[in-house]
ZAVO-913300 format. One record per residue (C-alpha): x, y, z. Coordinates in Angstrom, 2 decimals, m for minus. Layout:
N
[rec [X; Y; Z]]
...
This chain:
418
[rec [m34.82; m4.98; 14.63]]
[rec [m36.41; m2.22; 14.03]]
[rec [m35.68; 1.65; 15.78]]
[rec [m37.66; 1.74; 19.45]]
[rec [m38.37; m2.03; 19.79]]
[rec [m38.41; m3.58; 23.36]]
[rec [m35.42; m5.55; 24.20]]
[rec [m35.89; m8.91; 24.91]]
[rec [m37.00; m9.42; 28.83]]
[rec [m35.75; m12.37; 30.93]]
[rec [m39.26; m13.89; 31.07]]
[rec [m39.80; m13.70; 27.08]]
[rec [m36.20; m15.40; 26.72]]
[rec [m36.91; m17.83; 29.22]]
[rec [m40.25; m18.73; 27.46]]
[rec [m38.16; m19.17; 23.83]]
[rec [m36.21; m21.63; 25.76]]
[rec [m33.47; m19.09; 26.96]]
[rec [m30.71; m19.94; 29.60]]
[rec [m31.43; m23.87; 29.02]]
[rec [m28.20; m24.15; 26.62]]
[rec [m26.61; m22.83; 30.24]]
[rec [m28.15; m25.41; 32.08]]
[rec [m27.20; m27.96; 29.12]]
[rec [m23.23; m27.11; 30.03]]
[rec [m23.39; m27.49; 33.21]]
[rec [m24.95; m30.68; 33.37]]
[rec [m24.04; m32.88; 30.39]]
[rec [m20.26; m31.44; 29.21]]
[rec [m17.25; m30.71; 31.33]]
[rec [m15.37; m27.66; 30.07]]
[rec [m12.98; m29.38; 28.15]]
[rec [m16.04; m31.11; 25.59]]
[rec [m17.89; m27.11; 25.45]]
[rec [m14.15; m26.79; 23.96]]
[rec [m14.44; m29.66; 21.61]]
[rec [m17.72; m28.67; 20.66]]
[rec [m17.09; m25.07; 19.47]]
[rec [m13.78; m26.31; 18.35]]
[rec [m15.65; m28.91; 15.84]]
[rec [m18.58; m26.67; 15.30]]
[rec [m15.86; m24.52; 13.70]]
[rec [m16.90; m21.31; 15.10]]
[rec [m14.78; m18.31; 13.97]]
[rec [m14.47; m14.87; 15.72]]
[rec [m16.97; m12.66; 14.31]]
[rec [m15.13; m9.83; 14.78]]
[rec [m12.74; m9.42; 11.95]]
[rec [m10.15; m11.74; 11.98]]
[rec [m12.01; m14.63; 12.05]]
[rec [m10.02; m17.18; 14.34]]
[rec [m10.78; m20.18; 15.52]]
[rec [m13.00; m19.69; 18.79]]
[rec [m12.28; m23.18; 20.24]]
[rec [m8.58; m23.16; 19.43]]
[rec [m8.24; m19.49; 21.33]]
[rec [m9.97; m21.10; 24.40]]
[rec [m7.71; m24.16; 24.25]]
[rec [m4.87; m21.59; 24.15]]
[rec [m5.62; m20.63; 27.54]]
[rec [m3.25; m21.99; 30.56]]
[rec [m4.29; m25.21; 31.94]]
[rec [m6.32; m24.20; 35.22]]
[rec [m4.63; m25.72; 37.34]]
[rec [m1.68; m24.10; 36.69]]
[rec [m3.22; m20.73; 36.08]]
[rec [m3.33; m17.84; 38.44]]
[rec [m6.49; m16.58; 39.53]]
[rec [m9.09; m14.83; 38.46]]
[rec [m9.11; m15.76; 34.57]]
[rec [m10.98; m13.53; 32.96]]
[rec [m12.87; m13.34; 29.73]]
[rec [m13.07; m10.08; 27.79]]
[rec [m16.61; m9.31; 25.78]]
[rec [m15.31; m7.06; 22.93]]
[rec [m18.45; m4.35; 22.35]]
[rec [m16.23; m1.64; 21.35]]
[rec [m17.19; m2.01; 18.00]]
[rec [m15.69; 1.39; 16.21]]
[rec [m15.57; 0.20; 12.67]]
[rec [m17.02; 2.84; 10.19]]
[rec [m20.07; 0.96; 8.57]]
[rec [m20.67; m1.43; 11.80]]
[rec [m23.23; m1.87; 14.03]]
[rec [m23.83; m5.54; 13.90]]
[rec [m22.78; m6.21; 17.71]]
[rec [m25.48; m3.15; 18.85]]
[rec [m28.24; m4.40; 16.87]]
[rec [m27.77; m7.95; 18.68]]
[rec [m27.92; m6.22; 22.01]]
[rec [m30.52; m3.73; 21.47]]
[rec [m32.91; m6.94; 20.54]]
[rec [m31.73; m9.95; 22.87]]
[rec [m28.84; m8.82; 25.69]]
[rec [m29.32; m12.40; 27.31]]
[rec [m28.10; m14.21; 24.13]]
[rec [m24.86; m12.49; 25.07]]
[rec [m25.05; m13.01; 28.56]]
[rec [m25.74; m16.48; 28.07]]
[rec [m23.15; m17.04; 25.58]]
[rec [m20.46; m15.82; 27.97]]
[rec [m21.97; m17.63; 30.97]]
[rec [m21.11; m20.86; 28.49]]
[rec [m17.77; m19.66; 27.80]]
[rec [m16.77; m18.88; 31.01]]
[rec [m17.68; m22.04; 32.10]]
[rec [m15.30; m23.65; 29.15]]
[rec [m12.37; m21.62; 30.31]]
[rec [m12.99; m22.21; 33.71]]
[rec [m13.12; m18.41; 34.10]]
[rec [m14.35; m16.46; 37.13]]
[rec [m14.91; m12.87; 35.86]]
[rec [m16.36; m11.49; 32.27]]
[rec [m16.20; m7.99; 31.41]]
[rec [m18.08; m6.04; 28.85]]
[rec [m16.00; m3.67; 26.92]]
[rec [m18.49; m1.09; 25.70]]
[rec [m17.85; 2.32; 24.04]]
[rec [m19.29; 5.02; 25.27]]
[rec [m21.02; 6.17; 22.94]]
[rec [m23.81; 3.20; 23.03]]
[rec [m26.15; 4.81; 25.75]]
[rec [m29.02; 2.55; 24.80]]
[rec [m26.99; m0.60; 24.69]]
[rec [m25.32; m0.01; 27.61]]
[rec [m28.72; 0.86; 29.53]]
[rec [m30.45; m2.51; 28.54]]
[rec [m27.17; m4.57; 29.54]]
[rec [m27.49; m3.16; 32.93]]
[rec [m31.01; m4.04; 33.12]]
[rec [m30.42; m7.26; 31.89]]
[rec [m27.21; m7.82; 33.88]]
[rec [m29.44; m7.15; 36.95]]
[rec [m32.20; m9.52; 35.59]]
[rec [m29.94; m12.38; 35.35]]
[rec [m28.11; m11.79; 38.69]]
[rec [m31.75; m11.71; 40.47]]
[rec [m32.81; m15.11; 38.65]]
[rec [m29.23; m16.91; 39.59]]
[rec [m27.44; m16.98; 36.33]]
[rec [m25.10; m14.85; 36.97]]
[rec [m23.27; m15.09; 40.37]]
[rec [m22.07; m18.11; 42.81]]
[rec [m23.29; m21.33; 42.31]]
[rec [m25.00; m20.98; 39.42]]
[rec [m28.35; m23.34; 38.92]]
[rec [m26.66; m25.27; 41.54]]
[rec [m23.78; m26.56; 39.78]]
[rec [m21.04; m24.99; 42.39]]
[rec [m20.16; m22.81; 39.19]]
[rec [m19.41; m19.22; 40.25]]
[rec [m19.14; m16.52; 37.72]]
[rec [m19.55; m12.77; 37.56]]
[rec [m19.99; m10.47; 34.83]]
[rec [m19.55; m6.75; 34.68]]
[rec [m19.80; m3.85; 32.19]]
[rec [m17.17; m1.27; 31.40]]
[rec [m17.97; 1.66; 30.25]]
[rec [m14.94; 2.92; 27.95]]
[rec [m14.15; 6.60; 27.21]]
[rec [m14.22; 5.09; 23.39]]
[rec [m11.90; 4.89; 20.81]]
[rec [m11.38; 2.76; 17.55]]
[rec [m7.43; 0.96; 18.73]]
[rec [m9.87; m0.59; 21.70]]
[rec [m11.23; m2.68; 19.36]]
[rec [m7.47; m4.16; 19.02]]
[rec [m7.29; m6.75; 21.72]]
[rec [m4.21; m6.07; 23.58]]
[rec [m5.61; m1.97; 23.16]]
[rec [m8.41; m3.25; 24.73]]
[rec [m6.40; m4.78; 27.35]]
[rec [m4.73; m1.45; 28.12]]
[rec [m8.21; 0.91; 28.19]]
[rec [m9.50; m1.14; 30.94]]
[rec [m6.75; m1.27; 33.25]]
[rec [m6.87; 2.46; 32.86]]
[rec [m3.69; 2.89; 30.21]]
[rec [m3.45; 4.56; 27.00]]
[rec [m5.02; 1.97; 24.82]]
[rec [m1.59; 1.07; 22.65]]
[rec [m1.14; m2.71; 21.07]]
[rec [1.35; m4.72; 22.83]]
[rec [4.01; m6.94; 22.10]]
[rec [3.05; m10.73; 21.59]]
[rec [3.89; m13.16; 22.70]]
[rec [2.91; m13.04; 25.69]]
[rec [m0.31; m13.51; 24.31]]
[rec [m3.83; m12.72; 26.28]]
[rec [m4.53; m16.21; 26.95]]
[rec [m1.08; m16.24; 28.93]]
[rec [m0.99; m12.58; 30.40]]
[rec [m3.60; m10.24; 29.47]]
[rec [m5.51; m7.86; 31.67]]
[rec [m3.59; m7.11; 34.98]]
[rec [m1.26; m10.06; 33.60]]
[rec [m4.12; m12.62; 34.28]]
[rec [m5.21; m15.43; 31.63]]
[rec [m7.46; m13.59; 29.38]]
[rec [m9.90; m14.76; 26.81]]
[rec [m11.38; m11.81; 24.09]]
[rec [m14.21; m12.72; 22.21]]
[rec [m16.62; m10.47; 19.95]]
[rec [m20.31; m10.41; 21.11]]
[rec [m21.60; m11.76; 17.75]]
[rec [m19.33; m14.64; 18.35]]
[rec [m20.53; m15.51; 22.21]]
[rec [m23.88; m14.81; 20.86]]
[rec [m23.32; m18.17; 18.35]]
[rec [m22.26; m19.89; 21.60]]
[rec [m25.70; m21.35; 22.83]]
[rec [m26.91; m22.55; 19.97]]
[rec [m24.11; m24.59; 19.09]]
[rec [m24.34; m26.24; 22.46]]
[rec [m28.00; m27.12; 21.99]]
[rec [m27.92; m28.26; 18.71]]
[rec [m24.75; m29.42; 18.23]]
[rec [m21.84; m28.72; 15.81]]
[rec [m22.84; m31.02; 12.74]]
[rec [m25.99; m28.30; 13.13]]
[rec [m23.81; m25.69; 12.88]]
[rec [m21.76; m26.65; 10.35]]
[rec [m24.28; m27.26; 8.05]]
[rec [m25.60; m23.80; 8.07]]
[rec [m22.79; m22.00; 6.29]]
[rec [m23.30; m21.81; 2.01]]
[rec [m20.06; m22.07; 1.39]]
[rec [m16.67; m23.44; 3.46]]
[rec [m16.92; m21.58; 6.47]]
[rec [m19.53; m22.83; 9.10]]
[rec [m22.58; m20.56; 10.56]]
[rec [m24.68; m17.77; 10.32]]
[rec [m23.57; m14.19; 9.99]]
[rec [m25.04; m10.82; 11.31]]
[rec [m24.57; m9.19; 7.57]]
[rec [m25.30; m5.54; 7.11]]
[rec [m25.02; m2.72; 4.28]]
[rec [m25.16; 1.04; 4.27]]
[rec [m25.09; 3.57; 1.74]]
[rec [m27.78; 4.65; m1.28]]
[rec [m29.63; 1.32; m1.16]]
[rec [m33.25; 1.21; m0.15]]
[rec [m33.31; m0.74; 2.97]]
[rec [m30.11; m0.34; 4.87]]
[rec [m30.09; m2.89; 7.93]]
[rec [m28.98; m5.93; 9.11]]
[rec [m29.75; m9.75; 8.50]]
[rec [m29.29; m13.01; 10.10]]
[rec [m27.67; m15.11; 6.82]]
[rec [m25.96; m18.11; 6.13]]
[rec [m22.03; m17.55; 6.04]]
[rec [m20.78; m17.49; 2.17]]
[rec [m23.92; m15.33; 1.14]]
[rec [m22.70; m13.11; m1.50]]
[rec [m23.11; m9.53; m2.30]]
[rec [m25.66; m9.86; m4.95]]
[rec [m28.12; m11.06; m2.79]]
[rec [m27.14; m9.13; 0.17]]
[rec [m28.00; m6.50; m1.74]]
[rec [m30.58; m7.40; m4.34]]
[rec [m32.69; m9.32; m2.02]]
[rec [m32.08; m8.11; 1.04]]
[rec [m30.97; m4.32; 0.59]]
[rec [m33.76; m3.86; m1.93]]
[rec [m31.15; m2.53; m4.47]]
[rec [m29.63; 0.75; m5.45]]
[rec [m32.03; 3.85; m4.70]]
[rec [m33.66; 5.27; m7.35]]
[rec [m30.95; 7.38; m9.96]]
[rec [m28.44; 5.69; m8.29]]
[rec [m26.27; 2.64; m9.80]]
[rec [m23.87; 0.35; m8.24]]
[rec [m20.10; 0.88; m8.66]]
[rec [m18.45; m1.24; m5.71]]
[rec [m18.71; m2.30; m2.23]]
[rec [m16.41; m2.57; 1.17]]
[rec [m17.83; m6.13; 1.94]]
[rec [m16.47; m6.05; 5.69]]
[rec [m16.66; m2.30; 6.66]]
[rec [m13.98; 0.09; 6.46]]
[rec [m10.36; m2.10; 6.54]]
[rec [m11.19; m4.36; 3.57]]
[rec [m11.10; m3.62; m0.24]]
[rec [m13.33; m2.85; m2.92]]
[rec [m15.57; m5.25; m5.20]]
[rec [m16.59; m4.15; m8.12]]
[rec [m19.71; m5.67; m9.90]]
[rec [m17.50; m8.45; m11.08]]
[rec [m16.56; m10.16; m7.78]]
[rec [m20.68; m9.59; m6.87]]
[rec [m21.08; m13.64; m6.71]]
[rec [m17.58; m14.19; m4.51]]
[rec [m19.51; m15.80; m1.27]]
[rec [m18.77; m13.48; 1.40]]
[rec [m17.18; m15.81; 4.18]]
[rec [m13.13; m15.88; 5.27]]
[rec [m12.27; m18.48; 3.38]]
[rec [m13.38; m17.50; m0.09]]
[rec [m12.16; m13.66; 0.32]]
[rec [m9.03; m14.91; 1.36]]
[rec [m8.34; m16.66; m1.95]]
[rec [m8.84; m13.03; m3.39]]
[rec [m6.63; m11.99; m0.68]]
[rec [m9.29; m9.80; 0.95]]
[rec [m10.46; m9.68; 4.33]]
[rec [m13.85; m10.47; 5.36]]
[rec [m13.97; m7.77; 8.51]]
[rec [m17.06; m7.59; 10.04]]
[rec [m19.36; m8.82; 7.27]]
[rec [m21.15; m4.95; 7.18]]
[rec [m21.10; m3.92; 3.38]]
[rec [m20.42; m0.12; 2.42]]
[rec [m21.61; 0.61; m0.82]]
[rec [m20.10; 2.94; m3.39]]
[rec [m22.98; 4.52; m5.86]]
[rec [m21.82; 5.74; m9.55]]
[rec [m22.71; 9.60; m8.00]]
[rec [m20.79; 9.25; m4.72]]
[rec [m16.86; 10.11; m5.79]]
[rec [m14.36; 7.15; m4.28]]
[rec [m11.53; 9.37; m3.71]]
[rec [m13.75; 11.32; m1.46]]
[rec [m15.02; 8.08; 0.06]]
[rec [m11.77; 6.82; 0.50]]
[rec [m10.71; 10.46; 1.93]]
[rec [m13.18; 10.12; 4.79]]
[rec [m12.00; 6.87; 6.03]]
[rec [m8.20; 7.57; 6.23]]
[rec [m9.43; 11.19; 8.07]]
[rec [m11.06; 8.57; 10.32]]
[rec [m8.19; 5.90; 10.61]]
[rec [m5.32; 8.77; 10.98]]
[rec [m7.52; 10.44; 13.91]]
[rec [m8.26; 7.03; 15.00]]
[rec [m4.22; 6.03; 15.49]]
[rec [m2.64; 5.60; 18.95]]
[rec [0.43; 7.18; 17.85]]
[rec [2.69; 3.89; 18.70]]
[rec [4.95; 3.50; 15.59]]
[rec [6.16; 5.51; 12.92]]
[rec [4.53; 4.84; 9.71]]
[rec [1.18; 5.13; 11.56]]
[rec [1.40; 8.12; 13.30]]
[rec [2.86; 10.10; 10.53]]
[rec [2.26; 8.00; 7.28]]
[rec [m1.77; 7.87; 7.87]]
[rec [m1.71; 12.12; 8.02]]
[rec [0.22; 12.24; 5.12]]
[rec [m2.01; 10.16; 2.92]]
[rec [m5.07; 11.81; 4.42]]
[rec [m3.41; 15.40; 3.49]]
[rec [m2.89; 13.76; m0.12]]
[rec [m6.31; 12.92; m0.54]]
[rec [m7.37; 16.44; 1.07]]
[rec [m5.15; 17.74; m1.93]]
[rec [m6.59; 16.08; m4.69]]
[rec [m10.51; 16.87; m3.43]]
[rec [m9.74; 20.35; m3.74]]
[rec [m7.84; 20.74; m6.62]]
[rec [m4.33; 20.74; m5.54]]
[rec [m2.96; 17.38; m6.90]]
[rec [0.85; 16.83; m8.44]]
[rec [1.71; 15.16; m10.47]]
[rec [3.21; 11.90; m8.96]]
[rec [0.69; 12.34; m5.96]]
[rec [m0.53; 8.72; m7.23]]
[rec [2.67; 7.29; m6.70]]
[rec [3.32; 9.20; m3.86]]
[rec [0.42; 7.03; m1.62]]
[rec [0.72; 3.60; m3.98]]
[rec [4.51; 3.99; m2.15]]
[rec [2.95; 4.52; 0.93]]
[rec [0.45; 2.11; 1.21]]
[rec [2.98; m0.31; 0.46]]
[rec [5.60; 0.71; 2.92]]
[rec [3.12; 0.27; 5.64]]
[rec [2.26; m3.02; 5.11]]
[rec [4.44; m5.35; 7.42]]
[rec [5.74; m2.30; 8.94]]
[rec [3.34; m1.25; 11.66]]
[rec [2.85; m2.62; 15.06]]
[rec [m0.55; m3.66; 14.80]]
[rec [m3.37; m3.69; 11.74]]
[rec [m5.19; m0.04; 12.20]]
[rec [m2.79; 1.37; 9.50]]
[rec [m2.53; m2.22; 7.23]]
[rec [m6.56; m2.02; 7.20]]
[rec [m6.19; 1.80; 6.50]]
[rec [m4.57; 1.03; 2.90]]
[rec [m6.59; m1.59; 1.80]]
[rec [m9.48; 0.40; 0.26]]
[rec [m6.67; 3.07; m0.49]]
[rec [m5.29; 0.51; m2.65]]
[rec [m7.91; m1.28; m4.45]]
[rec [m9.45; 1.98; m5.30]]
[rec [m6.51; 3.14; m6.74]]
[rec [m6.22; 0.13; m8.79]]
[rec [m10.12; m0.19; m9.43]]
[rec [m10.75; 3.75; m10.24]]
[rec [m7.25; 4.90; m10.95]]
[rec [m9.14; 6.81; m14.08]]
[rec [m10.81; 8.96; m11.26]]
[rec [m7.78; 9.78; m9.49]]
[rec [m6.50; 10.88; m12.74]]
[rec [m9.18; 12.97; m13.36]]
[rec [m8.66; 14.94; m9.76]]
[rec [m5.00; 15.20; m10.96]]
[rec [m6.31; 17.54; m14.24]]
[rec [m8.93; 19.63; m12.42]]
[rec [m9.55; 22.49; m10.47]]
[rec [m11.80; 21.16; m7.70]]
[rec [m13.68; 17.24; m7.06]]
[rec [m14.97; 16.69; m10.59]]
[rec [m18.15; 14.61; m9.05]]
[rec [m19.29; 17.78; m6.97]]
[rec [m22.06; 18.01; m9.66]]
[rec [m23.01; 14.62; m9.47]]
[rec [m24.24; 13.96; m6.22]]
């Protein structure tokens, strides 16, 4: 989409053949088959971690043993460095969300959605309220929805922002007002999660999947992926390419074409060196792992993390311990301060980094954050500081030539370069 366009009204998404996926649930499947069907569709969350959508929603306590409301959490915090897949679905169609968690409401016989937003997404938030207020008016959104004695209500949250909201049980905290720290699990959300109510998070690219699946069917959505994993993915890519964006792709496309065909390629005087295939918290490839499809299940046999699917590109004039620098300055801000190795491991390594950009490396600096970056894995309470050290550590292994080359000089030897 590009800058300035018009949001999608209710009338225009109504004449596409909006809201009749809605009115497909309600009237042909009972909440237990929308299950099944985005269980066998083989939906995964879209927003990092890539579970199972249907087998979180069949996680939830039976209803009629459930207190009341359940709710189901719309995750729009989206604070990854490098993302902005969720905004550009909102910016150009806020019913396709809306829609999506009418549907999965319905499935977990919910009663109340909220929309998690950050703060910082004025626009966004602007044309869910006017969308919000669209549906409501029109009777999707409310009691007795298209006449099905289905009541459901959705509201947005405004949050004061902050990178650990993205973490679910963070997220859990920020809107009941808390410091947004993890928590302990089990008891898991689907058990007791906001206000210690059955609680449902999903991503907005993932609800946005929702209607689609339900009127075409998961066979249909299966057979859209490349590769193992089934769908489409909202890819993106930033950095010195030509035409930084997003696309609509079939999961396992790799990151040749993302970026050959789609990006354009590298800007002119610019070459490729590596990418961040999922934003920020996953590792390098280098122009050897280019043709690796970029889905969960192929990165995992690499044992690298697909994230959110939005590629940060690393140019031969841009220096990668600088890169890698600015993202643990962002991820040791970013901490909530709960454990240990977090709160005081993720300063340290930034300070290290800080050292060698200006000319003050030691020697065994290098071994100093290798040690580091491995005591922190398995050691924190949640996955801000694990997905802090993995570009930390494939860079080092990658470009450890460059972090040698800080070691012997007096200041960043690519300041000339860029």
């Amino acid at each position: 989409m590009k800058p300035g366009r018009t949001p999608v009204s209710l009338a225009d998404y109504e004449k596409a053949g909006g809201y009749s996926a809605l009115q497909t649930a309600l009237t042909r499947y009972s909440p237990p088959e929308i299950v099944k069907l985005v269980t066998d569709a083989n939906l995964r969350g879209r927003g990092g971690a890539g579970f199972p959508t249907g087998r979180k929603w069949a996680g939830l306590v039976p209803a009629e043993k459930s207190r009341r409301p359940r709710l189901l959490m719309v995750n729009f915090d989206e604070m990854e460095p490098g993302t902005y897949k969720d905004r550009f679905l909102v910016e150009g169609d806020p019913h396709q969300l809306i829609e999506g968690a009418l549907i999965a409401g319905y499935a977990c016989q919910a009663d109340i959605a909220y929309i998690f937003v950050r703060g910082e997404y004025v626009t966004p938030i602007r044309i869910l309220e006017r969308a919000l207020a669209e549906a409501e008016q029109a009777g999707y959104v409310g009691r007795n929805i298209l006449g099905r004695g289905f009541d459901f209500e959705i509201r947005l949250h405004t949050s004061a922002g902050r990178y650990m909201c993205g973490e679910e049980t963070g997220l859990l905290n920020a809107i009941e007002g808390k410091p947004a720290n993890p928590r302990t699990k089990p008891p898991y959300p689907v058990t007791s999660g906001a206000w210690g109510l059955p609680t449902v998070i999903n991503n907005v690219e993932t609800l946005c999947c929702v209607p689609h699946i339900v009127e075409r069917g998961a066979e249909w959505f299966r057979g859209l992926g490349k590769a193992k994993d089934a769908g489409t993915k909202i890819y993106g890519m930033s950095g010195r390419v030509k035409r930084p964006g997003s696309w609509e792709l079939p999961l396992g496309t790799t990151l040749r074409e993302l970026l050959e065909e789609h990006a354009g390629g590298m800007q002119e005087g610019v070459g490729f060196r590596a990418a961040l295939p999922g934003g920020a918290s996953t590792m390098f490839l280098d122009s050897t792992q280019m043709d690796i499809p970029l889905e969960y299940e192929s990165l995992a046999q690499i044992h690298c993390f697909f994230g959110t699917g939005s590629a940060i590109v690393l140019d031969d004039r841009t220096c990668v311990v600088g890169m890698v620098h600015n993202l643990q300055q962002f991820f040791a801000r970013e901490s909530c301060g709960w454990c240990t190795p977090c709160r005081e491991g993720l300063p340290w390594v930034r300070d290290l980094l800080g050292g060698l950009e200006e000319g003050r490396g030691r020697p065994g600096d290098l071994e100093l954050l290798e040690e580091q970056a491995h005591y922190i894995h398995g050691n924190t309470f949640c996955a801000l500081a694990l997905g802090a050290m993995v570009s930390l550590e494939s860079s080092l292994q990658k470009f450890r030539a460059d972090y040698e080359e800080h070691l012997r000089s007096p200041r960043c030897p690519w300041k000339d370069k860029r």
